[in-house]
C-alpha positions as CSV (number, residue, x, y, z in Angstrom):
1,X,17.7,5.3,6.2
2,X,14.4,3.7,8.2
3,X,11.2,5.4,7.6
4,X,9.5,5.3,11.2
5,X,6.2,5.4,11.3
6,X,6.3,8.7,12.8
7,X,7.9,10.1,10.1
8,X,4.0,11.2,8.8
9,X,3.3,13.5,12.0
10,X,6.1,16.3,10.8
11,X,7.1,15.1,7.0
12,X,8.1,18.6,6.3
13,X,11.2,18.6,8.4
14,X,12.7,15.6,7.0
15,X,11.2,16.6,3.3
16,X,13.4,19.3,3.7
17,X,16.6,17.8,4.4
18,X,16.4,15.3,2.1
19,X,16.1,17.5,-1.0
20,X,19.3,19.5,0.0
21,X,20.9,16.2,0.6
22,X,20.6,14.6,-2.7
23,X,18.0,13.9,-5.2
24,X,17.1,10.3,-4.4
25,X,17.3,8.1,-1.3
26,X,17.8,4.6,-0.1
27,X,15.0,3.8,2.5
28,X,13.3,1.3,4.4
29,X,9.7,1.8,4.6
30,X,7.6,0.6,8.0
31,X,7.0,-3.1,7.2
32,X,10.7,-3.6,6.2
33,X,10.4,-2.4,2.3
34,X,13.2,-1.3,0.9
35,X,13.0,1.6,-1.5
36,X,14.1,4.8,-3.2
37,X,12.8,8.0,-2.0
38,X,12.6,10.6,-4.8
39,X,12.0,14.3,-3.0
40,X,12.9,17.0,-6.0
41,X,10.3,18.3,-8.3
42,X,12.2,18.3,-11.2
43,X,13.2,14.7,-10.6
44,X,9.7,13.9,-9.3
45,X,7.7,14.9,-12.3
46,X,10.3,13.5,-14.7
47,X,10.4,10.2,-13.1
48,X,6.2,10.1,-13.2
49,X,6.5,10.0,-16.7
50,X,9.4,7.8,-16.9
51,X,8.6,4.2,-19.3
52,X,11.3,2.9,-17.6
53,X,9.7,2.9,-14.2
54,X,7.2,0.3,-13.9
55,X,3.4,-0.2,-12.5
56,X,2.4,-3.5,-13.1
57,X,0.9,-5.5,-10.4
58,X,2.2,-8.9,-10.5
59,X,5.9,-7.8,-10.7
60,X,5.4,-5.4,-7.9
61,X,4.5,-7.7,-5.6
62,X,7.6,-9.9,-5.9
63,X,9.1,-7.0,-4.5
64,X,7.3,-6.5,-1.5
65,X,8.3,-8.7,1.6
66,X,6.1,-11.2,2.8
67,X,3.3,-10.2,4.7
68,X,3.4,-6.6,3.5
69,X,-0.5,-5.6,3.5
70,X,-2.0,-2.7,1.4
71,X,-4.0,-2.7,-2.1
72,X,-0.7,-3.7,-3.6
73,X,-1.5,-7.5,-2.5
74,X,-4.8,-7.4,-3.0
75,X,-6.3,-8.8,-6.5
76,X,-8.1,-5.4,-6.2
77,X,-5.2,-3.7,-7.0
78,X,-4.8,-5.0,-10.4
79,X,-6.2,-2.1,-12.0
80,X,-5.1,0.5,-14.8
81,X,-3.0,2.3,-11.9
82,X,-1.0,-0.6,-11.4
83,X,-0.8,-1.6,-15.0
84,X,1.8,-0.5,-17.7
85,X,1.3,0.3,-21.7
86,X,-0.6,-1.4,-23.7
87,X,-2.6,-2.7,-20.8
88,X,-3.0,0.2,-18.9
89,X,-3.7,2.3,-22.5
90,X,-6.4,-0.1,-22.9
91,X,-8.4,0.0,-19.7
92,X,-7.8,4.0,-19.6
93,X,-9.4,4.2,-22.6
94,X,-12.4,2.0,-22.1
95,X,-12.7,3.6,-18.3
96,X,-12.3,7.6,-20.2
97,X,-15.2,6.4,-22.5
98,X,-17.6,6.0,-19.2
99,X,-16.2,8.9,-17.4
100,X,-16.8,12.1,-19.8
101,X,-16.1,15.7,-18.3
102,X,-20.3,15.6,-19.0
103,X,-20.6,13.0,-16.6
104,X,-18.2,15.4,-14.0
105,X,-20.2,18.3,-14.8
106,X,-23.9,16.5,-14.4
107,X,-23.0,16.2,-10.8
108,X,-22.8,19.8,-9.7
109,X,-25.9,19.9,-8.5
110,X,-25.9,17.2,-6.9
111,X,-22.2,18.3,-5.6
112,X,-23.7,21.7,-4.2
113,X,-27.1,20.0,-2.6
114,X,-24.8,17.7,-0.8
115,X,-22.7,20.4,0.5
116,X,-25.7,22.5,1.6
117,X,-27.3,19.6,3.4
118,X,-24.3,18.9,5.0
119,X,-23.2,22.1,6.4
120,X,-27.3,23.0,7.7
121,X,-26.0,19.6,9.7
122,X,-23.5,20.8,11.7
123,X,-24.1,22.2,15.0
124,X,-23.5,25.5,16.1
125,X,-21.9,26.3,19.6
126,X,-19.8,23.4,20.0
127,X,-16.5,21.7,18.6
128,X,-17.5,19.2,15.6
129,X,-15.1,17.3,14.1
130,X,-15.0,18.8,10.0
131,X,-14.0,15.6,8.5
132,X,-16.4,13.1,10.1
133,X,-19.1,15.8,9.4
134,X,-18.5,17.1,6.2
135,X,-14.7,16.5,3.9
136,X,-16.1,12.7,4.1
137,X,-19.6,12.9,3.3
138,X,-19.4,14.7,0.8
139,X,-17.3,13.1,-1.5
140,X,-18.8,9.7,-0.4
141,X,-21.8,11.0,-1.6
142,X,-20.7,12.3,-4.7
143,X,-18.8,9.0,-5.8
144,X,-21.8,7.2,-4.8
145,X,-23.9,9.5,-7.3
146,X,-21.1,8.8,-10.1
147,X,-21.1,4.9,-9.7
148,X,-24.6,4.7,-9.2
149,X,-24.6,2.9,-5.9
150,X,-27.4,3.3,-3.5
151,X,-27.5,6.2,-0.7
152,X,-27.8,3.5,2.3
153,X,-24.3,1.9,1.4
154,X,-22.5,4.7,1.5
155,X,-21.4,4.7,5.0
156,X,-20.0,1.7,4.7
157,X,-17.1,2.8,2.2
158,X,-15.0,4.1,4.5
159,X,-14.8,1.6,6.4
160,X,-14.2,-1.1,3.7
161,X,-11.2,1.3,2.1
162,X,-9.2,2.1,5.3
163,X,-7.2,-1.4,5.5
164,X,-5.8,-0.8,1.8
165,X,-4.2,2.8,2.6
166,X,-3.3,2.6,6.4
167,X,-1.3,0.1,8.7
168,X,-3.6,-3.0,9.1
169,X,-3.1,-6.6,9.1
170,X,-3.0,-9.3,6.9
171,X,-6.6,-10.8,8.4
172,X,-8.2,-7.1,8.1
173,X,-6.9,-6.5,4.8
174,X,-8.2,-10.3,3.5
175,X,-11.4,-9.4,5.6
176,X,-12.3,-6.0,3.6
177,X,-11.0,-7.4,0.4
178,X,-14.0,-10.2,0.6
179,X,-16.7,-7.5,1.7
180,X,-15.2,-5.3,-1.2
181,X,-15.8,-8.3,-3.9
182,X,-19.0,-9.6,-2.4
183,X,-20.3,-6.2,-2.3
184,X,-19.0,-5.3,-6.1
185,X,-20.1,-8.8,-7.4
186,X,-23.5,-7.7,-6.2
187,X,-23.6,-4.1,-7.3
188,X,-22.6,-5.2,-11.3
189,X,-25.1,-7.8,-11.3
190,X,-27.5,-4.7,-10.6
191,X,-26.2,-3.0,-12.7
192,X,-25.7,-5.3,-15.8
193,X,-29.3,-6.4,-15.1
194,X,-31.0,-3.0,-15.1
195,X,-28.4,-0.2,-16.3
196,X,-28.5,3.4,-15.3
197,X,-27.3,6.8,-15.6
198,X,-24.5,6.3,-13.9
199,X,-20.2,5.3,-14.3
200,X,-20.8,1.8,-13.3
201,X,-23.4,1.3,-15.6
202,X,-21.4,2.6,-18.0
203,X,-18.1,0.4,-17.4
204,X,-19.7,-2.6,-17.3
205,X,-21.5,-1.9,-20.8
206,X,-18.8,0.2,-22.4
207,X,-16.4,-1.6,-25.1
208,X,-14.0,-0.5,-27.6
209,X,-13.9,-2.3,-30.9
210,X,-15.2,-5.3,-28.9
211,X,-13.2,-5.1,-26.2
212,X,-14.8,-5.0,-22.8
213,X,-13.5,-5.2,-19.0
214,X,-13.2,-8.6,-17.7
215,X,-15.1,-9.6,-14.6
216,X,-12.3,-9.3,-12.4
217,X,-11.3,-5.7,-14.3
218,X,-14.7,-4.5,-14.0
219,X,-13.9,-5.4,-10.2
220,X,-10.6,-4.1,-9.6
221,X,-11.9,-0.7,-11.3
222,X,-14.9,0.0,-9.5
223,X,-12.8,-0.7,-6.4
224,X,-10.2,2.0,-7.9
225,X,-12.9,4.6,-8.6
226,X,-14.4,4.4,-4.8
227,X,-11.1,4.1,-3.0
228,X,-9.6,7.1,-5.5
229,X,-13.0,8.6,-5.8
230,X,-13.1,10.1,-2.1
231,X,-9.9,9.8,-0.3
232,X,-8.4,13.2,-2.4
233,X,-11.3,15.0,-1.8
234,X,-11.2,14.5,1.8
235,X,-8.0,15.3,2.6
236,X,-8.4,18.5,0.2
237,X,-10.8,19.7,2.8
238,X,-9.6,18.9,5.7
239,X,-5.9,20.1,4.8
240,X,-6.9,23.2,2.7
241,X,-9.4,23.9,5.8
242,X,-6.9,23.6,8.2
243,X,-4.3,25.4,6.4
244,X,-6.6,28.8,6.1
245,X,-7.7,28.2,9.7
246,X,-3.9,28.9,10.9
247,X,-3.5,32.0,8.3
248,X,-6.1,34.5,8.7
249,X,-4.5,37.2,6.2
250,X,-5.2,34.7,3.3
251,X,-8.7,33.0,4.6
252,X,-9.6,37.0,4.6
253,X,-8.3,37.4,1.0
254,X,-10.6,34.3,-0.1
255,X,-13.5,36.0,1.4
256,X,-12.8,39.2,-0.1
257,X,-12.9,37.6,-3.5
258,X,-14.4,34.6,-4.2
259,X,-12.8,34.6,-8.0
260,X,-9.5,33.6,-6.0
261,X,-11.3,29.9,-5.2
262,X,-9.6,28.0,-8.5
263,X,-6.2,29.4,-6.8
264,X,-7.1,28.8,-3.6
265,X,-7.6,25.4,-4.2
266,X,-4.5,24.5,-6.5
267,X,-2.5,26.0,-3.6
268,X,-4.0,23.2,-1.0
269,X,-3.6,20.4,-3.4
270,X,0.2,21.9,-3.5
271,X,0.6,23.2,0.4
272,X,-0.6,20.2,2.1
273,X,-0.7,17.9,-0.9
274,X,-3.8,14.9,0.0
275,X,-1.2,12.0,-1.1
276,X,1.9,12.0,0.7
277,X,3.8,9.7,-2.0
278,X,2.6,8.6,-5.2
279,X,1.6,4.7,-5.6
280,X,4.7,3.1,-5.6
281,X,6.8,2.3,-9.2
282,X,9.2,-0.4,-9.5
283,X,12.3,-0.1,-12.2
284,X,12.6,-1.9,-15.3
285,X,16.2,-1.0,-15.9
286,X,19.2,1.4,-14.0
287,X,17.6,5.0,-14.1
288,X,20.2,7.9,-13.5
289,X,18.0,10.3,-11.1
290,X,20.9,13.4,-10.7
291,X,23.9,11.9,-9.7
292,X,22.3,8.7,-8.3
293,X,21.5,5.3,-10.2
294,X,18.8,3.5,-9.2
295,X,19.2,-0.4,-9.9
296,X,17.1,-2.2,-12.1
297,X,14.8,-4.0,-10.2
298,X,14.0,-1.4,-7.2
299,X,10.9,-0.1,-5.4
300,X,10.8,3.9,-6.2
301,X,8.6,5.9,-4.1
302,X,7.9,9.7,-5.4
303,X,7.1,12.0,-2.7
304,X,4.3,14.2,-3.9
305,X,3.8,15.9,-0.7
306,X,7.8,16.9,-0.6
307,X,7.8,17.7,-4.7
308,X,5.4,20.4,-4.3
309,X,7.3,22.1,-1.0
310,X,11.0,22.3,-3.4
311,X,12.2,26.0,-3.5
312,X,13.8,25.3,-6.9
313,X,10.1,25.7,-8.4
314,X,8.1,27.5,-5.9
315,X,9.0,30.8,-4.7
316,X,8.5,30.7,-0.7
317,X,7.1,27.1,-0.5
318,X,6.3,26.9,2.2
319,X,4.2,30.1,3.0
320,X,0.3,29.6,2.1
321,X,-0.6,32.0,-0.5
322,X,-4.0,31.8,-2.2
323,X,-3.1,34.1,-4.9
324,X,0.0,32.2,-6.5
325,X,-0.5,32.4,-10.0
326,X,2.5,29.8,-10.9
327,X,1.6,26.2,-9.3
328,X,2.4,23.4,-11.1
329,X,2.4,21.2,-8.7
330,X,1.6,17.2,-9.3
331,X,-0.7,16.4,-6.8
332,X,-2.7,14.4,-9.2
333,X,0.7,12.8,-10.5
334,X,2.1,13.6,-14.1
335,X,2.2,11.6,-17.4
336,X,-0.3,8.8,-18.4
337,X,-1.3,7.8,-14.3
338,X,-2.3,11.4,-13.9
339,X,-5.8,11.4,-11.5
340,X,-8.5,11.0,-13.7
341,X,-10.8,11.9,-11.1
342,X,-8.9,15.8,-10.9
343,X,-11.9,17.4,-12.4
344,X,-14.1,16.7,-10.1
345,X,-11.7,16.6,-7.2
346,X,-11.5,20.8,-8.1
347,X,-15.3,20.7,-8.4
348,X,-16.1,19.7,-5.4
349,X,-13.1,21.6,-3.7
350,X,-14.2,24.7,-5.1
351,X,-17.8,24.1,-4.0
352,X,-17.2,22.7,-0.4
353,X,-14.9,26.2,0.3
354,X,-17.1,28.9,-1.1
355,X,-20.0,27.8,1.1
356,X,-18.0,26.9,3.9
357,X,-16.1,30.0,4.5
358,X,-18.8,31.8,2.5
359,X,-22.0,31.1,5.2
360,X,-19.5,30.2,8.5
361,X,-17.5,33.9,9.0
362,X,-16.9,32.4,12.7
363,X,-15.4,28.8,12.1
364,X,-12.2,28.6,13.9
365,X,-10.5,25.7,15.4
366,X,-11.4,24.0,18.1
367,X,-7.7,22.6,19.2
368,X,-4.3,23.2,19.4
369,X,-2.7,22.5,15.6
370,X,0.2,21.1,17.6
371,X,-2.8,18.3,18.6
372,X,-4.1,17.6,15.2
373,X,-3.0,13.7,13.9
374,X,-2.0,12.6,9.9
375,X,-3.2,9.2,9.2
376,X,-0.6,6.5,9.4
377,X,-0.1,6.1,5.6
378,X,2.6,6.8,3.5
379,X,0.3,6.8,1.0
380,X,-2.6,9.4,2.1
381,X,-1.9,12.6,3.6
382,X,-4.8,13.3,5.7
383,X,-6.2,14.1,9.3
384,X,-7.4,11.8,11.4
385,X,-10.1,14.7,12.6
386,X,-10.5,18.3,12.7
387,X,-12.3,19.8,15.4
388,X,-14.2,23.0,14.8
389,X,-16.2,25.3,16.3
390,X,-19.2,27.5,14.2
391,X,-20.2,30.5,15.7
């Protein structure tokens, strides 16, 4: 089966089919990859914590085909989420020792200023577009807090991030990858020469018995953090926001009772999950998934985004429902890759929706949902804009 690029605009539909079809698939992604296409939960979250699938950077690129762009051929993607035990135990450890739940929980403040600014921002009376105003900014903001890195480079993230997660070329994918390192070489040198109270201060001094992150680790990681650090949290907005936007019933629950928020969140990250497939695994050996084998040697892509709609594990999946108690969904992955960044992912969710819906009773789309775009990744599941109106 061929993956068209198209395939992102209603994923859902073909989702669907697949897990009534069988539990693992022979693809071809855009670019001409070939793959496996895992859709089940079960199978999904077994396979996430599977040692016989594999992350490590330099053997997955010998499986891509020539010319394939992404972070995957990028020396910044040899980081701990493309790295197997015992190098990925080691870097998780020395990266866990920099980011502590009281580094996550430091930044509330600063996660609830930003939000207020924001939203006193945006103008009433007219259609805005939510993500460019506030699910980006915000988390931009808040990784730029964490890592320390100064308010007047923020908006340049985004910019530098998009090549590695949507279709782009070799030339823009080589271009952002020498900004990135230019930019990153600079920043650590900062850092290194006058530390602060922040993550990247923290990685570049932290060690372990000794141990430290080399140069080009220290490198590959901050890039990890800031590409990993935003991208969820936008698309947790922008999806969970449109998702309560087209079901009135439940955005009127949440406003009834603002203790449902922790729910309310879990069920976006599982509704409209903000990573359509997990990054990609490759296999060490023949893995029996159901009745399939998977040949040693293949490309297995996980479909988050279809794991967390299976009817096996969620009663009416795909009905929003901001009270469901039972969610174990894996939109932050399973097993030793899960997102270490899910804590503050929540905190910020939880935030950003209290004081949207909370001070906007009004906001309401401003298009047709039939209009609204995904991003060409198979990676993200995000908008490309949301246009609202306040008041």
């Amino acid at each position: 089966m061929r993956l068209r690029r198209d395939f992102v605009q209603h994923p859902h539909e073909l989702y669907r089919r697949l897990r009534t079809e069988g539990p693992a698939h022979q693809v071809t992604m855009w670019g001409g990859v070939p793959a496996w296409l895992v859709t089940r939960h079960p199978e999904a979250r077994a396979l996430l914590t599977d040692p016989r699938l594999g992350k490590d950077y330099a053997r997955q690129v010998e499986l891509f085909p020539p010319g394939v762009t992404g972070a995957i051929v990028s020396r910044l993607g040899a980081h701990m989420l493309n790295s197997d035990p015992p190098d990925h135990t080691r870097l998780r450890k020395l990266v866990t020792k920099a980011f502590t739940a009281r580094a996550v929980a430091r930044l509330r403040p600063r996660v609830e200023t930003l939000v207020n600014e924001l939203l006193d921002a945006l103008p009433t009376g007219r259609a805005v577009d939510l993500i460019e105003g506030f699910a980006l900014p915000l988390p931009i903001g808040v990784i730029s807090a964490l890592l320390g890195v100064p308010d007047v480079d923020r908006a340049r993230f985004a910019g530098w991030t998009k090549p590695f997660i949507t279709t782009s070329t070799p030339e823009e994918v080589r271009a952002a990858e020498t900004d990135v390192v230019d930019y990153l070489h600079t920043l650590v040198a900062a850092k290194r020469a006058e530390p602060g109270e922040d993550v990247l201060s923290a990685l570049v001094q932290v060690s372990d018995d000794g141990d430290r992150l080399s140069g080009e680790e220290l490198l590959a990681m901050s890039f990890l953090l800031i590409l990993a650090g935003f991208e969820t949290t936008v698309n947790l907005i922008g999806n969970g926001t449109r998702a309560l936007l087209g079901e009135p019933e439940q955005l009127a629950l949440l406003r009834a009772d603002s203790s449902l928020l922790p729910r309310a969140v879990e069920e976006f990250l599982r509704f409209e999950s903000p990573l359509n497939m997990a990054t990609s695994r490759f296999t060490h050996e023949p893995v029996t998934v159901g009745e399939v084998e998977i040949p040693a040697g293949q490309l297995v892509m996980i479909a988050l985004l279809a794991a967390n709609r299976d009817d096996t594990q969620f009663a009416e999946p795909d009905r929003l429902d901001v009270t469901r108690a039972d969610n174990p969904h894996v939109a932050f992955g399973h097993g030793i890759h899960y997102c270490l960044g899910a804590p503050l992912a929540r905190l910020e969710g939880k935030v950003a929706f209290g004081a949207l819906f909370g001070r906007f009773p009004d906001l309401s789309l401003a298009a047709d949902p039939a209009t609204l775009r995904w991003r060409p990744s198979s990676l993200i599941h995000g908008l490309e804009a949301l246009p609202v109106r306040i008041g």
